[in-house]
N, C-alpha and C positions, 0 to 999 in steps of 0.2 A: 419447561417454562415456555410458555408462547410472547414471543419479543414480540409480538403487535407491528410486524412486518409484514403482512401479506397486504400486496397492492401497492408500496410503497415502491420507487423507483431507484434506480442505482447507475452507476457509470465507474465502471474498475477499469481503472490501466495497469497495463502490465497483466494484462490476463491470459496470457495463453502459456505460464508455466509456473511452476512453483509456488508462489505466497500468492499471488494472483490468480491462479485459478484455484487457488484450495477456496480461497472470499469469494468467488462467482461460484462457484458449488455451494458452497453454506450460505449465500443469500439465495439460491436458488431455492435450496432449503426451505426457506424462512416465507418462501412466497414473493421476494421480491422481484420486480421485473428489470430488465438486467439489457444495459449496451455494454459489448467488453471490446476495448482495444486494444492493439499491439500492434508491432511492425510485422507478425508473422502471420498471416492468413490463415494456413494451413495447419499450425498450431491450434487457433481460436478455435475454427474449424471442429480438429478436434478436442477439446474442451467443450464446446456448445453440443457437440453429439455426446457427451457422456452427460450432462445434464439432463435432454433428451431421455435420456435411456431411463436416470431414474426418475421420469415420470413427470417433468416439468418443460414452462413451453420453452422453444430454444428462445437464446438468450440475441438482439441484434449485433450486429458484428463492423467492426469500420477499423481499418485495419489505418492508421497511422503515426507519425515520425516526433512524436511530443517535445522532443528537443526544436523542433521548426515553430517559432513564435505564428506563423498564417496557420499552419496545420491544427495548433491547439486552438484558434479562435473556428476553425472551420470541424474539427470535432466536437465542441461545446454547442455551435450551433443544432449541429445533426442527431446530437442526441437530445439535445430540448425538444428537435421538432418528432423522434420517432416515440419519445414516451410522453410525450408532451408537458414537459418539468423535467428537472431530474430535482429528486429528496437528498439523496447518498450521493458522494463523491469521493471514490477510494483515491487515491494515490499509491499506488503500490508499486509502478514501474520505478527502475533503479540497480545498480550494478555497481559491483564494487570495483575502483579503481587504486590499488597497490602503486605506488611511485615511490622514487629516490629523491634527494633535495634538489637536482635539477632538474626537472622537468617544467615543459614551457609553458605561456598561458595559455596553447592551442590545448593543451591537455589540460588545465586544470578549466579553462572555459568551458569545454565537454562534459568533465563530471559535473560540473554545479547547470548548463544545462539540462542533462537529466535528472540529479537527484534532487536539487530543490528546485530551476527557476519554471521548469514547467510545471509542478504543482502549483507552484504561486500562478502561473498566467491562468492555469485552468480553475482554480480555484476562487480569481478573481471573474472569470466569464459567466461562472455559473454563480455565482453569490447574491449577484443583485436580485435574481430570481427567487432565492431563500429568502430573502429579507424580506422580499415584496409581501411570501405566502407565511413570514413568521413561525417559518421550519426549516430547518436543514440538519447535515451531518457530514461533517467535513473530518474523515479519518486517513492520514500519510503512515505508510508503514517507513519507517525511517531507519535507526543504526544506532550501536553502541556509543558512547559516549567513554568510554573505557579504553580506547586503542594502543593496541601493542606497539604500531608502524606507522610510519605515513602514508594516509590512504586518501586520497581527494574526494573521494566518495562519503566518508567520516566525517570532512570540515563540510561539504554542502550539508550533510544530514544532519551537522550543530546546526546551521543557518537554519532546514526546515524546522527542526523547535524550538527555535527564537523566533522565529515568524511568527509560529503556529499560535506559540502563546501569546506573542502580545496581537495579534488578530484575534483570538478567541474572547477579549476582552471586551474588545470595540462592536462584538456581533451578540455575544452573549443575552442580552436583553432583547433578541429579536428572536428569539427562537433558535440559533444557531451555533451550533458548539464544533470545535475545531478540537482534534486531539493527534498524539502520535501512539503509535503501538511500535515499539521498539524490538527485532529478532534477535535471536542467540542465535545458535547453531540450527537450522530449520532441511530437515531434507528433500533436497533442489537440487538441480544441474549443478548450479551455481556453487555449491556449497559441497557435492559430492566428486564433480569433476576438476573440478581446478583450486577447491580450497584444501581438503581432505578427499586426492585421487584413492587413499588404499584406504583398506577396513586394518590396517594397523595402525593407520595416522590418527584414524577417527579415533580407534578404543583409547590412545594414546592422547588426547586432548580430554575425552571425555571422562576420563582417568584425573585430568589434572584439573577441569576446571568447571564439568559438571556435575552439581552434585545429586542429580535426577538421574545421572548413572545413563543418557540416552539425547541422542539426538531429538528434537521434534516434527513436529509434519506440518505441511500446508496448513491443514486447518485445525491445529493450534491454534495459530494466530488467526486464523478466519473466526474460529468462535471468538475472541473478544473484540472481533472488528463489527461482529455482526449486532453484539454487547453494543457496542458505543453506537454503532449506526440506530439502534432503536428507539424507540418514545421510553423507553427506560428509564436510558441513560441521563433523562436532559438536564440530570445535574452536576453534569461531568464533564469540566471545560477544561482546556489548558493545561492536559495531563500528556507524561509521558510513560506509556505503560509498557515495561519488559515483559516478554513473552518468551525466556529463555533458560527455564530447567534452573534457576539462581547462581548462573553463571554471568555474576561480576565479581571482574577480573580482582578487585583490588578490597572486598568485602570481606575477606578471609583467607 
């Protein structure tokens, strides 16, 4: 199926590993032209050379700290002025934060700096620019809703879709659809080294609680982000979509 992506513009954070760069590979894909950020240089680095490789132009690179409210208004600007617009706006940077009932507000101010208020500041920098051209596509890769634990990374990722929808309402009639793509178990650093370190932890969850029998991959969830980013999608607002082998927790 051709998503009517080629030429269309993008900006992925959180791109230089796991969910993040599998979406900058499948919108590479797809022909879009692509700024990816991250705090890791040399990560992007390599991600933009594997792009490269299969056959697409490299992708621009601006390596900065999204939790810094100057930094997201000075990377909104840099990627406006290097694709001149941006269409797409992933959200995809984000980590999970695991805590006990006391921890202080310096820790829980940190997760909701990264996992929802910097989508919201970048998402407000680049917006007015959608509106103006009467298109956009505002996709946050976000979080279960299902949690086992206390994880402050969980309650920012309620926050982003409550956001997400009632902002997808007020833009909706402009062309501009806001959505979340929710992960299960996706294999990542993040998810193979410190959530499920051994392949007996993994068989053993995926045993209990997927019933896909397997973990998923990067672009899994890059193919329905590239779904929603497209002229396809434009009738698809305000949705929360799992991408997770039908592993909820509390469904069966």
């Amino acid at each position: 199926m051709d998503l009517k992506l080629t030429g269309k513009s993008a900006l992925v954070t959180g791109a230089s590993s796991g969910i993040g760069a599998g979406i900058a590979r499948v919108l590479a894909d797809e022909g879009v032209q692509l700024v990816m950020t991250a705090t890791n240089r040399e990560r992007l680095e390599t991600v933009a050379d594997e792009i490269v490789a299969a056959g697409h132009e490299k992708p621009a690179l601006v390596t900065a700290d999204i939790t810094d409210p100057q930094a997201v208004n000075s990377l909104a600007e840099e990627a406006q002025g290097i694709l001149e617009g941006i269409d797409i706006l992933v959200n995809a940077a984000g980590s999970s934060r695991p805590t006990d009932t006391q921890a202080d507000d310096a820790f829980w101010e940190e997760a909701f700096e990264l996992n929802f208020s910097s989508a919201r500041r970048l998402t407000q920098a680049l917006l007015p620019a959608m509106r103006k051209r009467q298109w956009g596509r505002i996709v946050n890769i976000s979080g279960t809703m299902e949690p086992r634990s206390l994880n402050a990374a969980s309650a920012a990722k309620a926050a982003l879709h409550v956001w997400a929808k009632g902002l997808s309402c007020d833009v909706a009639a402009e062309g501009v659809t806001v959505n979340c793509v929710a992960p299960g178990r996706i294999n990542s650093a993040q998810i193979r080294d410190r959530l499920h370190p051994t392949e007996e932890s993994r068989q053993e969850f995926i045993a209990r609680n997927i019933p896909a029998g397997t973990f998923g991959e990067p672009e899994d969830m890059a193919y329905m982000t590239a779904f929603l980013a497209s002229p396809l999608a434009w009738y698809i607002t305000g949705a929360v979509i799992p991408v997770d082998g039908g592993m909820h927790y509390f469904a069966h």
